[in-house]
Backbone bond lengths (Angstrom), bond angles and torsions (degrees), N, CA, C in turn:
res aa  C-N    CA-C-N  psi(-1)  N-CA   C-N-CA  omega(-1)  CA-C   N-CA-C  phi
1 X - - - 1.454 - - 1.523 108.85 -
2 X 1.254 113.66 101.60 1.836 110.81 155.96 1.395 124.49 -38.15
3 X 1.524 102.72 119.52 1.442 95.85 153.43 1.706 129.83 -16.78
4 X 1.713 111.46 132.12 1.443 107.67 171.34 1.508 104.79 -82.46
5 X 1.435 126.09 177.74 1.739 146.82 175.28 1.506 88.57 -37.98
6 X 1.599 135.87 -78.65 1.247 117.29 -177.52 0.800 144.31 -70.76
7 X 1.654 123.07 -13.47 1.705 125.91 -176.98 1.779 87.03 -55.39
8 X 1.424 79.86 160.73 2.110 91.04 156.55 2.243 97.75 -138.43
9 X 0.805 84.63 -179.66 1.564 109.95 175.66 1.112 89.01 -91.57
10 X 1.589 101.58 173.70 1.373 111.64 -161.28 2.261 78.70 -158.62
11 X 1.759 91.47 136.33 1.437 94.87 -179.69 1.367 151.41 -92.74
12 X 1.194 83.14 44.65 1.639 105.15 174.73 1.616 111.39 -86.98
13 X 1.198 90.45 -48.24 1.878 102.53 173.68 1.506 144.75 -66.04
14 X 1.201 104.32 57.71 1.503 120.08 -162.65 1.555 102.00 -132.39
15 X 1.665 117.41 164.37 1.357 127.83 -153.99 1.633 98.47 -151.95
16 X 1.122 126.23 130.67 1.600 123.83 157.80 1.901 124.89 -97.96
17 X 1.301 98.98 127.92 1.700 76.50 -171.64 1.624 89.27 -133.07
18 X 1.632 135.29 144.16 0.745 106.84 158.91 2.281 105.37 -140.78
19 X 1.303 99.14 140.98 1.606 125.09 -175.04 1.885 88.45 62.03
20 X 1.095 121.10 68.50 1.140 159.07 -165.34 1.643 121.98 23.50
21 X 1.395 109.06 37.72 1.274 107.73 -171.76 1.678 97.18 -129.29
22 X 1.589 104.87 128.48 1.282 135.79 -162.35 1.738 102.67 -50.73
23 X 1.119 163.33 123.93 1.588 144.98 137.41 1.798 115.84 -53.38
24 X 0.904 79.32 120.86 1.578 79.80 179.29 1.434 134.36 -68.62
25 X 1.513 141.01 132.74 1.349 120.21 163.98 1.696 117.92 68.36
26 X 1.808 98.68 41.69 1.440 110.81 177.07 1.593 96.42 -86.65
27 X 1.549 102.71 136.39 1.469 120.20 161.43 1.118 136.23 -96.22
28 X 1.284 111.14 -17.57 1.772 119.72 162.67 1.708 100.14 -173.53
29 X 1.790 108.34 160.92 1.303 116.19 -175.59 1.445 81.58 -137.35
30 X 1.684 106.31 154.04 1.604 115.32 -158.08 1.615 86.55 -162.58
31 X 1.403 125.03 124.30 1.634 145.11 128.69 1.212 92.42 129.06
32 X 1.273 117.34 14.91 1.996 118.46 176.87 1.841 113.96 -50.12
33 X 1.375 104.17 87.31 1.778 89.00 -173.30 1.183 115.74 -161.66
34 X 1.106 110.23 148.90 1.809 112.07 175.72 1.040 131.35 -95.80
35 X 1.712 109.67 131.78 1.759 108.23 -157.59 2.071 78.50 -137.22
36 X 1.810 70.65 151.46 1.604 66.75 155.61 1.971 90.70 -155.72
37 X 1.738 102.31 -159.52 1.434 87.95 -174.63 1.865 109.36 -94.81
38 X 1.305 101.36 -164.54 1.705 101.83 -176.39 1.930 99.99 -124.12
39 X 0.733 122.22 127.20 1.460 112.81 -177.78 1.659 99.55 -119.43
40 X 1.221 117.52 114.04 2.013 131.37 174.41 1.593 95.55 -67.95
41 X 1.455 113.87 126.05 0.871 116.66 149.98 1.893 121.26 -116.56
42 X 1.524 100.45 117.74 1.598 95.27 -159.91 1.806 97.94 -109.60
43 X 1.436 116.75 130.27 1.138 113.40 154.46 1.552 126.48 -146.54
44 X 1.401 138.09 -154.74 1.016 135.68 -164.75 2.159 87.74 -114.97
45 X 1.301 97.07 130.17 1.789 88.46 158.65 1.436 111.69 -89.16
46 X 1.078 102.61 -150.92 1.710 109.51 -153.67 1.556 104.60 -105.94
47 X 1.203 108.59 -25.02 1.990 127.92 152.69 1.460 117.06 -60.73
48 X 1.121 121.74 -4.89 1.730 136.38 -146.03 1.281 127.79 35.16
49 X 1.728 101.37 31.34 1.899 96.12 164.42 0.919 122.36 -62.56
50 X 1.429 141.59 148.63 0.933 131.85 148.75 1.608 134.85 -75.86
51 X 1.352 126.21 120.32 1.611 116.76 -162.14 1.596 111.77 -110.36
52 X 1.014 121.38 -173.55 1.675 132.73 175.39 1.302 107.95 -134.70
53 X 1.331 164.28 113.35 1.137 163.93 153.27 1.676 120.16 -79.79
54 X 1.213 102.80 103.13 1.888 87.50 -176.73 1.813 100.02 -96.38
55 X 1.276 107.32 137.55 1.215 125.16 177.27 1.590 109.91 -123.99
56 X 2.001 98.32 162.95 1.596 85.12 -179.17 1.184 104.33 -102.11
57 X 1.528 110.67 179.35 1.884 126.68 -168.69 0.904 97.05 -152.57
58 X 1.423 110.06 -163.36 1.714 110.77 -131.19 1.969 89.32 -95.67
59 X 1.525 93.63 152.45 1.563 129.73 160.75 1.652 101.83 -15.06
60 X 1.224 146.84 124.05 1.353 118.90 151.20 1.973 79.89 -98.92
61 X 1.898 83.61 178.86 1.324 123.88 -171.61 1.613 106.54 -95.41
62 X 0.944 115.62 151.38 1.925 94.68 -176.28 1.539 91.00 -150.76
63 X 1.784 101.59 -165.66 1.031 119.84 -162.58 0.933 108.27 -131.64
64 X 1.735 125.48 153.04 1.701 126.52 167.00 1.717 115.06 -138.26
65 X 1.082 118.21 142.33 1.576 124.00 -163.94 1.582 96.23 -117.35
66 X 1.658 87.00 118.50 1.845 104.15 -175.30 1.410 101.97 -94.10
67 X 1.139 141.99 129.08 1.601 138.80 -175.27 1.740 100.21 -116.26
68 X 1.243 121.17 133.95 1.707 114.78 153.12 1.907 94.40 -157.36
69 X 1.525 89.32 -172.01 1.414 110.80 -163.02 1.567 91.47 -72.54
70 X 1.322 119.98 147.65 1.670 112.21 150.52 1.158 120.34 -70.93
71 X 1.744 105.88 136.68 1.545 103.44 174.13 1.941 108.42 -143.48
72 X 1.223 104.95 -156.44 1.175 84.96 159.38 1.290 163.89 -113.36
73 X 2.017 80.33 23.39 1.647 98.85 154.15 1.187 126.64 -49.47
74 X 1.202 127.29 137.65 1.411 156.34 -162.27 1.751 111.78 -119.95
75 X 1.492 104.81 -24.80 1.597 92.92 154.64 1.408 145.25 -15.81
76 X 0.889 120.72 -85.71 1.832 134.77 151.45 1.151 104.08 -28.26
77 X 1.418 138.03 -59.19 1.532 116.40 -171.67 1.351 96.58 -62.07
78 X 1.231 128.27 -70.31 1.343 139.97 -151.23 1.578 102.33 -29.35
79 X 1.816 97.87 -67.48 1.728 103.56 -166.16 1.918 94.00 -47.57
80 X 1.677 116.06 -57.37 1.560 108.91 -162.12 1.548 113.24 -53.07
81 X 1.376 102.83 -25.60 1.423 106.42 165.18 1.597 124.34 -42.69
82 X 1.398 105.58 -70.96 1.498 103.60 178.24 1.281 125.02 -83.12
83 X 1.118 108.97 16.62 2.112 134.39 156.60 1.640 83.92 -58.82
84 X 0.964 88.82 -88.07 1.664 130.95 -139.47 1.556 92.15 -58.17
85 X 1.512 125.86 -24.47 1.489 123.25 -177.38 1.758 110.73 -102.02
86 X 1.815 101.68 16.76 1.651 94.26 -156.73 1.086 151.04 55.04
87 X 1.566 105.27 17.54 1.147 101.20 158.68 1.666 125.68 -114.89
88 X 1.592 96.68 119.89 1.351 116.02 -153.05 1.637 103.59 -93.92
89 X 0.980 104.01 -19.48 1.371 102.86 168.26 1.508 126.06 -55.80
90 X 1.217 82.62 -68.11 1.874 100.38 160.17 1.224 134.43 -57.25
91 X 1.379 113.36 -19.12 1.460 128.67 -178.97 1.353 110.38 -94.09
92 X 1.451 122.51 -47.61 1.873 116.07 178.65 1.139 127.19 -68.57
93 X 1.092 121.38 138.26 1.689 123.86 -150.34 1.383 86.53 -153.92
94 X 1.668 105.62 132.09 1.390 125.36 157.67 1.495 103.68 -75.05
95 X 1.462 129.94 127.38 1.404 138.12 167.17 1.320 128.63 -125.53
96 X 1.535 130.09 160.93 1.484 128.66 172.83 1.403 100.51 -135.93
97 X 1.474 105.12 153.01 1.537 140.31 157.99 1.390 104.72 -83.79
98 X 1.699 141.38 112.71 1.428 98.60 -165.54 1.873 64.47 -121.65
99 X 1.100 114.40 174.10 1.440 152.19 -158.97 1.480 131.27 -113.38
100 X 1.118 140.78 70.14 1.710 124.29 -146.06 1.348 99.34 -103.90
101 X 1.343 113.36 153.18 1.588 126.42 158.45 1.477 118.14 -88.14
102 X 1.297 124.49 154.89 1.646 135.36 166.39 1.452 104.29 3.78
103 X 1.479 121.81 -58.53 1.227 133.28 -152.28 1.830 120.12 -66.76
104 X 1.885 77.42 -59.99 1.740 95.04 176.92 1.870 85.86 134.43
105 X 0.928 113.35 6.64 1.531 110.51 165.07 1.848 136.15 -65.90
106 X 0.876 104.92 116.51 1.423 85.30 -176.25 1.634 136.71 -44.90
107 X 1.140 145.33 60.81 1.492 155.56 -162.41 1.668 108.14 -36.55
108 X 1.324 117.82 -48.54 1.520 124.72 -171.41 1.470 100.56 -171.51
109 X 1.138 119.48 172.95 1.529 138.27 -145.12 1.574 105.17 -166.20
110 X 1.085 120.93 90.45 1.880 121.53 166.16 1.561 92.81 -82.50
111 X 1.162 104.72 146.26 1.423 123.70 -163.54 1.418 103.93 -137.09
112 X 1.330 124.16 114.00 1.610 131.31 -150.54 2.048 90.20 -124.19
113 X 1.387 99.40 117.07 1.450 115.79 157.29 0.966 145.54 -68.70
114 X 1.415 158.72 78.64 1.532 167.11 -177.85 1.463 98.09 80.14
115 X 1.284 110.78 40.48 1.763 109.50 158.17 1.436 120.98 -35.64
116 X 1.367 92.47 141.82 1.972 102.23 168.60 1.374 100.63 -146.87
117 X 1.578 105.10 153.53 1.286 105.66 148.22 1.624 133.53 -54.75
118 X 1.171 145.24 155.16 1.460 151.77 -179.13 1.894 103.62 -128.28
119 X 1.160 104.94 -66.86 1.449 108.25 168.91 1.473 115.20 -148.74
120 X 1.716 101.99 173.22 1.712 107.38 -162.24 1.533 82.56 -141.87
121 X 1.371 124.12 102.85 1.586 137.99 155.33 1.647 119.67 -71.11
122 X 1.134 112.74 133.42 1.745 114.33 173.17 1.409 86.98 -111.30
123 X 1.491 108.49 122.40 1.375 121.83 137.75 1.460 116.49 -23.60
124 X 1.679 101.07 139.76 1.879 118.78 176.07 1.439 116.31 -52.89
125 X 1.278 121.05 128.56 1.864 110.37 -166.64 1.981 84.45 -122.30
126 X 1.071 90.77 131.45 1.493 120.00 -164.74 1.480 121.54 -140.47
127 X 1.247 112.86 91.65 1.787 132.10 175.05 1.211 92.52 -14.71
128 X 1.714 122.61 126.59 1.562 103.50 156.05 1.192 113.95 105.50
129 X 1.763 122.85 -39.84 1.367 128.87 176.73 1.570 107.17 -41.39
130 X 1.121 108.83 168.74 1.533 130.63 175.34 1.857 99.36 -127.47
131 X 1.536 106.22 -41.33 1.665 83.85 -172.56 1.543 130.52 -89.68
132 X 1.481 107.59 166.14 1.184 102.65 -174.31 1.718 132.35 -45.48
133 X 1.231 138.52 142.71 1.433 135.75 178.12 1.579 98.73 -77.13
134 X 1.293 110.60 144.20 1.420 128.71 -164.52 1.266 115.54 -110.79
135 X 1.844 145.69 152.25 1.112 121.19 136.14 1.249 116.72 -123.51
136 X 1.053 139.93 129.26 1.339 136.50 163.27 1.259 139.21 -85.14
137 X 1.291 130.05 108.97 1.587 121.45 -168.64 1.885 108.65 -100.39
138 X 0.663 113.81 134.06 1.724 123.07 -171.86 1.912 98.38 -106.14
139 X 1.107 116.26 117.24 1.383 120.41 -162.68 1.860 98.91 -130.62
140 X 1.275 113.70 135.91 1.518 128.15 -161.86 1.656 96.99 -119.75
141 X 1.200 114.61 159.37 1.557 122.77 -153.08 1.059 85.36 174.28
142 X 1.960 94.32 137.94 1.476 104.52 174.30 1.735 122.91 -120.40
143 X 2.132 95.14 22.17 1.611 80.17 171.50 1.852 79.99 -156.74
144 X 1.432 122.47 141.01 0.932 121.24 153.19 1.406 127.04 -112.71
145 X 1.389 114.55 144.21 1.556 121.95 176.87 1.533 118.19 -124.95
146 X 1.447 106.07 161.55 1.734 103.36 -175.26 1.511 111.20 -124.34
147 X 0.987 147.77 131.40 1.491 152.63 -158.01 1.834 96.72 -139.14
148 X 1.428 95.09 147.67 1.277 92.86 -171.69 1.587 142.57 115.81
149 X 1.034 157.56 171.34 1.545 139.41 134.58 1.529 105.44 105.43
Protein backbone atom coordinates (compact mmCIF):
# COMPACT_ATOMS: atom_id res chain seq x y z
CA UNK A 1 0.00 0.00 0.00
CA UNK A 2 1.43 3.56 -0.95
CA UNK A 3 1.65 6.10 1.24
CA UNK A 4 -1.70 8.36 1.52
CA UNK A 5 -1.41 12.62 0.66
CA UNK A 6 -0.21 12.87 4.36
CA UNK A 7 1.92 10.00 5.36
CA UNK A 8 5.62 11.12 4.55
CA UNK A 9 8.66 8.72 4.56
CA UNK A 10 10.74 8.76 7.11
CA UNK A 11 14.85 8.86 6.42
CA UNK A 12 16.26 5.97 7.04
CA UNK A 13 14.92 4.44 3.83
CA UNK A 14 16.95 5.33 1.01
CA UNK A 15 19.33 3.36 -1.53
CA UNK A 16 22.28 4.63 -3.84
CA UNK A 17 22.68 3.02 -7.17
CA UNK A 18 24.74 4.25 -9.74
CA UNK A 19 24.65 3.04 -13.97
CA UNK A 20 22.58 0.50 -12.21
CA UNK A 21 24.59 -1.06 -9.66
CA UNK A 22 23.42 -0.75 -6.01
CA UNK A 23 26.42 0.91 -3.41
CA UNK A 24 26.32 -0.89 -0.61
CA UNK A 25 25.86 -0.03 3.16
CA UNK A 26 25.13 3.84 2.65
CA UNK A 27 24.76 5.70 5.99
CA UNK A 28 23.61 9.00 5.05
CA UNK A 29 23.32 11.23 1.71
CA UNK A 30 23.81 15.08 2.31
CA UNK A 31 23.47 18.35 -0.32
CA UNK A 32 20.84 16.47 -2.62
CA UNK A 33 19.14 19.75 -4.10
CA UNK A 34 18.02 21.95 -6.64
CA UNK A 35 19.49 25.27 -7.28
CA UNK A 36 19.42 27.16 -10.09
CA UNK A 37 20.51 30.91 -10.76
CA UNK A 38 18.44 34.27 -9.92
CA UNK A 39 18.67 36.84 -12.68
CA UNK A 40 17.40 40.89 -11.31
CA UNK A 41 15.58 42.34 -13.65
CA UNK A 42 15.55 46.19 -12.76
CA UNK A 43 13.63 48.85 -14.58
CA UNK A 44 11.74 52.04 -14.50
CA UNK A 45 7.65 51.53 -14.97
CA UNK A 46 5.71 53.82 -16.83
CA UNK A 47 4.68 55.84 -13.34
CA UNK A 48 8.55 56.10 -12.86
CA UNK A 49 8.82 53.50 -10.09
CA UNK A 50 11.46 52.02 -9.87
CA UNK A 51 11.06 47.99 -9.67
CA UNK A 52 13.23 44.73 -9.18
CA UNK A 53 11.93 41.69 -10.92
CA UNK A 54 13.49 38.37 -9.83
CA UNK A 55 13.33 35.83 -12.52
CA UNK A 56 14.60 32.28 -12.94
CA UNK A 57 18.03 31.18 -14.73
CA UNK A 58 19.71 28.57 -15.68
CA UNK A 59 19.90 24.92 -13.82
CA UNK A 60 23.16 24.93 -11.79
CA UNK A 61 24.95 21.49 -11.47
CA UNK A 62 25.45 20.46 -7.83
CA UNK A 63 26.74 18.13 -5.52
CA UNK A 64 25.88 15.10 -3.21
CA UNK A 65 27.93 13.51 -0.24
CA UNK A 66 27.70 9.59 -0.10
CA UNK A 67 28.77 8.54 3.56
CA UNK A 68 29.24 4.60 4.63
CA UNK A 69 31.36 2.51 6.94
CA UNK A 70 34.93 1.65 5.56
CA UNK A 71 35.36 -1.67 4.33
CA UNK A 72 36.96 -3.46 1.91
CA UNK A 73 35.23 -2.28 -0.88
CA UNK A 74 37.38 -0.69 -3.20
CA UNK A 75 34.57 0.87 -5.22
CA UNK A 76 35.10 4.53 -4.43
CA UNK A 77 38.69 4.37 -5.05
CA UNK A 78 38.31 2.76 -8.26
CA UNK A 79 35.56 5.30 -9.77
CA UNK A 80 38.07 8.42 -8.02
CA UNK A 81 40.63 6.63 -9.70
CA UNK A 82 39.56 7.15 -13.20
CA UNK A 83 38.50 10.88 -12.16
CA UNK A 84 41.64 11.60 -11.11
CA UNK A 85 43.50 9.72 -14.24
CA UNK A 86 41.00 11.44 -16.87
CA UNK A 87 39.32 9.14 -17.74
CA UNK A 88 35.94 10.54 -18.07
CA UNK A 89 34.49 8.14 -19.92
CA UNK A 90 34.81 5.67 -17.38
CA UNK A 91 34.16 7.90 -14.65
CA UNK A 92 30.48 9.49 -15.58
CA UNK A 93 27.82 7.61 -14.33
CA UNK A 94 24.14 8.20 -14.52
CA UNK A 95 22.95 7.71 -10.69
CA UNK A 96 19.89 7.72 -8.19
CA UNK A 97 19.04 8.48 -4.57
CA UNK A 98 15.99 6.29 -4.66
CA UNK A 99 13.58 6.91 -1.62
CA UNK A 100 11.40 4.07 0.01
CA UNK A 101 8.13 4.08 1.84
CA UNK A 102 7.06 1.83 5.05
CA UNK A 103 6.74 -0.97 2.63
CA UNK A 104 10.05 -1.13 0.61
CA UNK A 105 8.45 0.70 -2.34
CA UNK A 106 10.12 3.04 -4.21
CA UNK A 107 8.62 6.70 -3.00
CA UNK A 108 10.84 9.02 -5.42
CA UNK A 109 13.99 8.69 -7.37
CA UNK A 110 16.59 11.84 -7.83
CA UNK A 111 18.17 10.97 -10.89
CA UNK A 112 21.85 12.34 -11.13
CA UNK A 113 23.44 13.10 -14.75
CA UNK A 114 27.08 12.36 -15.85
CA UNK A 115 28.11 11.93 -12.21
CA UNK A 116 31.76 11.80 -11.06
CA UNK A 117 33.59 11.54 -8.26
CA UNK A 118 35.25 15.08 -6.96
CA UNK A 119 36.67 13.72 -3.68
CA UNK A 120 36.92 10.53 -1.35
CA UNK A 121 37.45 11.61 2.57
CA UNK A 122 38.51 8.92 5.31
CA UNK A 123 37.09 9.66 8.47
CA UNK A 124 39.56 10.97 11.62
CA UNK A 125 41.38 7.70 13.00
CA UNK A 126 42.01 8.37 16.62
CA UNK A 127 43.91 6.00 19.29
CA UNK A 128 41.20 4.93 21.56
CA UNK A 129 38.14 5.76 19.35
CA UNK A 130 35.19 3.50 19.68
CA UNK A 131 33.47 4.84 16.44
CA UNK A 132 33.16 3.54 13.28
CA UNK A 133 35.90 4.76 10.43
CA UNK A 134 34.05 6.54 7.70
CA UNK A 135 34.37 7.29 3.99
CA UNK A 136 32.82 9.84 2.28
CA UNK A 137 32.71 10.34 -1.41
CA UNK A 138 31.32 13.84 -2.61
CA UNK A 139 30.06 13.18 -6.26
CA UNK A 140 29.26 16.27 -8.86
CA UNK A 141 26.50 16.00 -11.55
CA UNK A 142 25.43 18.22 -13.98
CA UNK A 143 21.61 17.67 -14.22
CA UNK A 144 19.21 16.58 -11.60
CA UNK A 145 15.76 14.99 -11.98
CA UNK A 146 12.86 13.72 -9.71
CA UNK A 147 10.61 10.71 -10.63
CA UNK A 148 7.99 9.71 -8.52
CA UNK A 149 5.53 11.42 -5.92
Amino acid sequence: MALADLDTSVGHSFAAEYDGVMIKAIQEVSGLKFDQDVIELKQNMPDGKYVIKKLPGRRKAGEVTLTRGLTSDNSFEKWVEASHFGKMGEARKNGAIIVFDYEGNALKRYTMTNAWPKTLEIGSMKAGDTAVLTEKLTITYEELTVEGG
